[in-house]
C-alpha positions in Angstrom: -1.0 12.6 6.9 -1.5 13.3 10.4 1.2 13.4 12.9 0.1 11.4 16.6 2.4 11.7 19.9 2.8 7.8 21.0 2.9 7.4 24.9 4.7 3.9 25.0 5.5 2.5 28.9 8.3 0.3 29.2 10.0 -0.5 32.3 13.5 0.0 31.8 13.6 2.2 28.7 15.7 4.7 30.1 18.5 2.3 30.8 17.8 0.2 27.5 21.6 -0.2 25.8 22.8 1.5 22.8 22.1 -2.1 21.0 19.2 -3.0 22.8 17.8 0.7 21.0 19.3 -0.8 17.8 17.9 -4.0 17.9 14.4 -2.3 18.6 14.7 0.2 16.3 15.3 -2.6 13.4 12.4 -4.5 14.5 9.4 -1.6 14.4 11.7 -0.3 11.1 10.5 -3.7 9.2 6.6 -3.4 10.6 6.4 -0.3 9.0 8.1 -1.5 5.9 5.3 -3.7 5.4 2.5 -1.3 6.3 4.1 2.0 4.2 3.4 4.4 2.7 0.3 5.1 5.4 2.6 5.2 8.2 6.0 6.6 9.0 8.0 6.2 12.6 9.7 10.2 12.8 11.6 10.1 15.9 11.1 8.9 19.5 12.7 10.2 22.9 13.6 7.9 25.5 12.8 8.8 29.3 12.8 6.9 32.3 10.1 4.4 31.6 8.5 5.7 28.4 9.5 5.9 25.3 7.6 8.9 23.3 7.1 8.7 19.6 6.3 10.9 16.9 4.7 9.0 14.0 3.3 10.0 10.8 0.3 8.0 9.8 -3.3 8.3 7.7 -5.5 7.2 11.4 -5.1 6.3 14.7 -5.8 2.6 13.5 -2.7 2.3 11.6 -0.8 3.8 14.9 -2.8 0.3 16.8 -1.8 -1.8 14.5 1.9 -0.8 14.2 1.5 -1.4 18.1 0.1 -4.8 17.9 2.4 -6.3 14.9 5.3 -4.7 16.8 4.7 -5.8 20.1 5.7 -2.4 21.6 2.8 -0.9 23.7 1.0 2.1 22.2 -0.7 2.9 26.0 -1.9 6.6 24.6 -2.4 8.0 21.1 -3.0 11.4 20.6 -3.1 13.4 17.8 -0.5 16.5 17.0 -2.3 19.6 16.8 0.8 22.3 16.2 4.1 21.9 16.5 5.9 25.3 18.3 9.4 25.5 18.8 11.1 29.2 19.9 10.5 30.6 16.4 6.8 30.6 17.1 7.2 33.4 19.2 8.6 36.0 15.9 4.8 35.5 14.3 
C-alpha cells in the first residue's frame, strides 16, 4: 500500500472548532468504511487554510474517490517517497 500526502484547501480550517474537526472526522471515517481495506485515512495536520493528510491507499484513484464521496477537496495528490524523521541522520 502506498502512502500519498493529500493537499486539501479549505478556507477556514485553521479556525475550524474542536467539534467542527469531530464532526468531519466522523464523516470521511464512514467513506472509508465503505471503501476498506484499499484505503486508510493515517493522520492529517491542520494549518491555516489547508488541511494535510497522510492516507494509505492501493492508487491515487482510490485517494479521488475518497475526495469525491467525501466532499472534501483532494486539490494535490502526491505520492510519499521516504519518510525521515531525526533518526535518519544515525544511518
Amino acid at each position: 500500500m502506498t502512502q500519498y500526502l493529500i493537499e486539501r484547501e479549505i478556507v477556514g480550517a485553521g479556525g475550524m472548532s474542536k467539534q467542527a474537526l469531530c464532526d468531519a472526522s466522523r464523516h470521511s471515517n464512514a467513506v472509508l468504511a465503505a471503501m476498506s481495506p484499499a484505503i486508510q485515512w493515517l493522520h492529517s495536520y491542520v494549518a491555516g487554510d489547508k488541511i494535510y493528510c497522510v492516507y494509505g491507499a492501493s492508487s491515487e484513484q482510490l485517494i479521488r474517490e475518497h475526495a469525491e464521496e467525501s466532499g472534501f477537496p483532494a486539490n494535490k495528490i502526491t505520492p510519499v517517497s521516504a519518510v525521515i524523521d531525526p533518526s535518519t541522520a544515525n544511518g
